[in-house]
C-alpha positions, 0 to 999 in steps of 0.5 A: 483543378482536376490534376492539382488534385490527382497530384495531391492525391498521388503524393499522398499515397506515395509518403503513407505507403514509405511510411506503411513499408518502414513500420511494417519493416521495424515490426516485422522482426520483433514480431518473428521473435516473438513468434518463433518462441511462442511456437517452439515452447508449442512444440516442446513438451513444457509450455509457458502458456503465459507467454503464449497468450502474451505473444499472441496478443502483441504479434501484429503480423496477421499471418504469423497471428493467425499461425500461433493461434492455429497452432495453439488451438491445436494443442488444446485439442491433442491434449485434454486439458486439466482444470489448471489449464481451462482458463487458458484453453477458453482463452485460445477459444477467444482468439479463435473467435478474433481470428474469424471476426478479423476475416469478417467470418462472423457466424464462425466468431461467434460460435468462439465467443460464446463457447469462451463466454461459458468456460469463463463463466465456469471459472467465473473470470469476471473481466474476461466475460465483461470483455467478451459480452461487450464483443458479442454486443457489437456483433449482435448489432452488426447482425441486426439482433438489436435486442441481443445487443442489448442484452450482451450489453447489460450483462456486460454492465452487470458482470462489470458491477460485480467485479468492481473492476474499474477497467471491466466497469467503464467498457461495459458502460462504454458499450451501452453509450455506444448502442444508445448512439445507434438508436439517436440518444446523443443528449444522454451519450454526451451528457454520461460520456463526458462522466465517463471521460473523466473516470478514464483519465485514471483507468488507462491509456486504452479506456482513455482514447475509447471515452475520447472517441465516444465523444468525438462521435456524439458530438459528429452528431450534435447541431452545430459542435463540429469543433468539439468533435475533432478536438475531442478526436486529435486527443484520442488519436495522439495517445492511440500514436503514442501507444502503437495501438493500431486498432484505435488509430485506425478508428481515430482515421475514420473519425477524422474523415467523417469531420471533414465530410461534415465539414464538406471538406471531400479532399482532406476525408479521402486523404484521412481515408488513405491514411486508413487504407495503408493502416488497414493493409499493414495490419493484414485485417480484412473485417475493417476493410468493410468499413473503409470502403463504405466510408469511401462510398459515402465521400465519393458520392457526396463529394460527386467523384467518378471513383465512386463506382470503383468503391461500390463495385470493390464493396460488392466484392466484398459482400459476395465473400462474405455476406450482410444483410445490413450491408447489402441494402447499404450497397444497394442505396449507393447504387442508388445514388450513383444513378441519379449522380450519373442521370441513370433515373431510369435505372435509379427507379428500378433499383428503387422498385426493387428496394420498395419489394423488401418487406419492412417489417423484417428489416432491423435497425441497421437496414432501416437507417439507409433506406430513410437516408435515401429518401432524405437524399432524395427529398432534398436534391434536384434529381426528380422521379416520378415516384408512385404511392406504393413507395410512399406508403413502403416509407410509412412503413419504414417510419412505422419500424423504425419507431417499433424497433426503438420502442422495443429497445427503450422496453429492452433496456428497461427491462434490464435495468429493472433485472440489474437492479434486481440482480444488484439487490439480490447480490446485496442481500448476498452479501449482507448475509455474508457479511453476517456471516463473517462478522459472527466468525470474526467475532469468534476468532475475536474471543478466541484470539483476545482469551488466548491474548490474555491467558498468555497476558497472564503467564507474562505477568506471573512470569514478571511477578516471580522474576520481580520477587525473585529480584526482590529476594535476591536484593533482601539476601544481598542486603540481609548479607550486608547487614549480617556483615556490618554486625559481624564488623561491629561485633569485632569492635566489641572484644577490642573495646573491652580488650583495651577496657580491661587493660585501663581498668587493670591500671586502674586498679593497681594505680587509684583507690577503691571508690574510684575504681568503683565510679570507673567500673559503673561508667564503664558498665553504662558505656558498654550497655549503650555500645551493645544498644548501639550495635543493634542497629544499622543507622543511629542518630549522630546525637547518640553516637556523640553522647556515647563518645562524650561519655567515653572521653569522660571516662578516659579523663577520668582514667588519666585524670590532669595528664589528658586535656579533652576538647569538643567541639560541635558546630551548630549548622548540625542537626545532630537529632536527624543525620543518621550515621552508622553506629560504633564508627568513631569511637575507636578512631578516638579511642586511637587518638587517645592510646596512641596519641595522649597515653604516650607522652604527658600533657596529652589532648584529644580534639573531638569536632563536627562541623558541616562542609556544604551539604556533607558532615565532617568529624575530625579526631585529632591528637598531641602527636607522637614519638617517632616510634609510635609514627612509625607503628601508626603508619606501617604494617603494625596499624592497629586491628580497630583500624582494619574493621573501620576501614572494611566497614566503611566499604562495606557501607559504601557497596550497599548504598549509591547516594551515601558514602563515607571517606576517611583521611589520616595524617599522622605527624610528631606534633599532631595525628588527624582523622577525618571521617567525611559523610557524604549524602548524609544530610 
């Protein structure tokens, strides 16, 4: 049994120290890289202190860390730095104080972290002094300074609060669920970190596998949830894999070999406690040396294994390097154990009188819960002392400090949490008065911003307004132009009709007698009175303007008496009285009809019709025809001036208008001439 295990235990050793080799040979170079830049932009007389920092947080050679950070620190020093480069100068303080805490010097990290705590507190860097409060709590309980623990913690929390940054939020309440676990609080450790848990699912991978651990050790602790604990651990410890992130696998390591120790099974925590070990040597870290060897102590002693010596003389070693009080008594209790282990109760007594000389009610926290494991250790083996009443008195003692102790951190802790809320309204007033503040200049800029709006508003309107009107001038100039010009076209017609009037009335006065010529002189005067009314006006009812053709064709049948047949012709579809047409436009198609078309041969006509053509009007003038000469002038070069003036005054009104036009039609034969005149949109 004895060499199945030493086997087990060798191979083991064996494959962690290949796999310790191949990782160590995969980083090593890009952590060389890293560094060689890093140091050549030091050297150089320009400096990207971005990825300085940068380097200096990912390097995981402890040597070439340690090297950069020197060399960085050093900078600061040689140079004074300006206020644009304090943020990072108190950054290089920071590291400073990491690189003595990874050498477990930490008095010298803590000088560090406090003189980084107050450059950031100068420049107000909110998650810088939440991470740095929550290092110098851990310290402070490290230290035995329970009290200061507790305070860093809050400050943590509270500078946490008002950042409102969700990362500086949950290791701040983190680190208090982590002291409220050291004093035995796991009821309210388990109960706000499965709260916590599920925030850090949205937070990041590290916030993650931190909330997983922080169950994983409530749950260590808790009756009978053994299972929950390494269910919780396995979670943690494969994102902390995937992610490379060394420090939180190492403590995912040492969770595991403390459930196999709860679970008695000695064989898998020492394997686990390996696994650390060659962790711990690729980091180059000595602080978490501390921790693996008092891990191996407890399992080696349990577990009743010879080794156990090794490990308690490797853990005074250490202390005599670098000295704890807490440490040394935890030292001092193995020791202890191993005697009584070995049969030694002679000197197991001894070293128990020497433990008994330590004044109680100086010991803190970390130095008490040892010393009642050893009496609990005591009370429930087989080994028998023959123990006096002075050390059970000095374990009374013990008990009464120990209830000291938490009642002062119960007080401490409500005395915080009394000053953070007190800090927490006082902040609220802050801000309510800021917000005041604000709203009166919001609503300022609000007054200045909706007259500015409106005066400029006002401009756009005036400005629309006169480019309206001017558009609207344009649009009465354009169409007083039209108008001016239809009349101009109209009053053209007027000296053609009294051309041609004077002609025929010329005839007539040579021709018939002195009352007739009389009559025709009158009709005629009541013909151009109602022409000159007509041209007044742009549009006129169709009704007039047919009476007015009428009366002319009444005029030249008088003129022509037998010789001239009239026809007229209006269909009933026509509401004549409300079609508006304009004015003057068919009289001097019929009075071509009848100069052209009846005055040339006897026995002449003229047709006069209006009818309708869907929703359009139609007036058609036609007449008997005419000789091939008289085609011949109606269709060449020689068409009569009336015809012109038609012409131009139809697109004339065609260009004013888009839902009217009218169109016109000539056919000019020997047995018959026609005109039409079609009125589209006029009905």
């Amino acid at each position: 049994m004895v060499w199945f295990r030493f086997i087990f235990l060798s191979t083991i050793w064996l494959h962690l120290s290949i796999s310790t080799f191949c990782y160590a040979q995969s980083t090593s170079q890009k952590d060389s890289m890293m560094f060689k830049s890093a140091m050549e932009m030091i050297a150089s007389s320009e400096i990207d202190h971005e990825t300085v920092i940068h380097s200096i947080e990912q390097i995981k050679d402890y040597q070439l860390w340690t090297k950069l950070n020197q060399a960085y620190s050093q900078y600061f020093e040689e140079h004074q730095a300006s206020h644009s480069l304090f943020f990072y100068q108190t950054k290089s303080l920071l590291y400073k104080g990491l690189s003595f805490e990874k050498v477990g010097q930490l008095d010298s990290a803590k000088y560090y972290y406090e003189s980084a705590a107050k450059g950031f507190e100068q420049i107000d860097s909110i998650t810088s002094l939440t991470f740095l409060y929550s290092i110098l709590s851990e310290l402070e309980w490290n230290s035995g300074n329970t009290d200061k623990a507790w305070r860093y913690s809050f400050l943590a929390s509270s500078k946490a609060e008002l950042s409102n940054n969700k990362r500086a939020q949950f290791f701040s309440k983190n680190k208090l669920l982590l002291i409220n676990s050291r004093i035995g609080d796991w009821e309210n450790v388990i109960t706000n970190g499965l709260k916590l848990f599920k925030q850090s699912q949205n937070i990041d991978n590290d916030a993650h596998i931190r909330a997983s651990y922080m169950l994983c050790k409530a749950y260590l602790n808790y009756p009978n949830t053994y299972e929950k604990a390494i269910e919780y651990c396995n979670n943690g410890l494969k994102v902390a894999r995937e992610n490379n992130l060394d420090d939180l696998i190492l403590e995912g390591l040492f969770f595991q070999s403390d459930y196999y120790l709860k679970k008695n099974d000695f064989s898998k925590s020492i394997g686990v406690l390996y696994k650390a070990k060659s962790l711990i040597d690729s980091m180059n870290t000595k602080n978490r040396i501390t921790t693996f060897l008092i891990k191996m102590c407890r399992v080696q002693l349990m577990s009743g294994s010879a080794e156990a010596e090794f490990y308690i003389n490797e853990l005074q070693n250490k202390l005599q390097q670098f000295p704890n009080a807490s440490l040394s008594i935890q030292h001092r209790v193995f020791e202890v154990k191993l005697h009584l282990i070995k049969e030694d109760f002679s000197i197991a007594r001894e070293k128990i009188q020497a433990l008994v000389s330590i004044d109680a009610s100086n010991l803190n926290f970390l130095s008490i819960r040892p010393l009642l494991d050893l009496h609990d250790y005591l009370e429930s083996s087989n080994k028998v002392l023959k123990l006096d009443q002075e050390y059970y008195e000095w374990q009374l003692k013990l008990n009464q400090r120990l209830w000291q102790i938490t009642n002062e951190l119960r007080a401490t802790k409500l005395e915080l949490i009394s000053d953070m809320q007190n800090q927490r309204i006082a902040l609220d007033e802050e801000v309510i008065q800021k917000q005041q503040s604000l709203n009166k200049e919001q609503e300022k800029n609000l007054w200045i911003i909706v007259s500015f709006t409106l005066i400029v508003l006002f401009i756009i309107l005036i400005f629309i307004l006169f480019a309206k009107q001017k558009e609207a001038l344009s649009e009465r100039l354009k169409h007083e132009a039209k108008m001016i010009e239809m009349k101009l076209l109209r009053s053209q017609m007027n000296p053609h009709f009294i051309s041609n009037a004077l002609v025929s009335l010329q005839t007539f006065v040579t021709k018939e007698s002195v009352l007739d010529t009389q009559a025709y002189i009158v009709s005629l005067a009541k013909l151009m009175r109602s022409f000159l009314d007509a041209s007044r006006f742009e549009m006129i009812p169709l009704e007039d303007e047919i009476k007015m053709n009428e009366h002319y064709l009444k005029l030249q049948k008088l003129r022509f008496r037998e010789e001239l047949e009239v026809k007229t012709s209006i269909s009933e579809d026509i509401e004549s009285d409300i079609v508006f047409i304009p004015p003057l436009l068919i009289q001097p198609i019929i009075e071509n009809a009848v100069e052209h078309g009846a005055r040339v041969r006897k026995n002449g006509w003229v047709e006069f019709k209006i009818y309708a053509m869907q929703n359009d009007v139609v007036i058609s003038i036609s007449d008997g025809g005419s000789s091939e000469l008289n085609i011949h002038e109606r269709t060449a070069d020689k068409i009569s001036h009336s015809t012109n003036i038609i012409h131009e005054r139809i697109q004339a009104f065609n260009k004013g208008h888009n839902d009217k036009s009218i169109s016109l039609v000539s056919d000019f034969g020997k047995l018959q001439s026609k005109v039409e005149l079609l009125f589209k949109g006029f009905t």
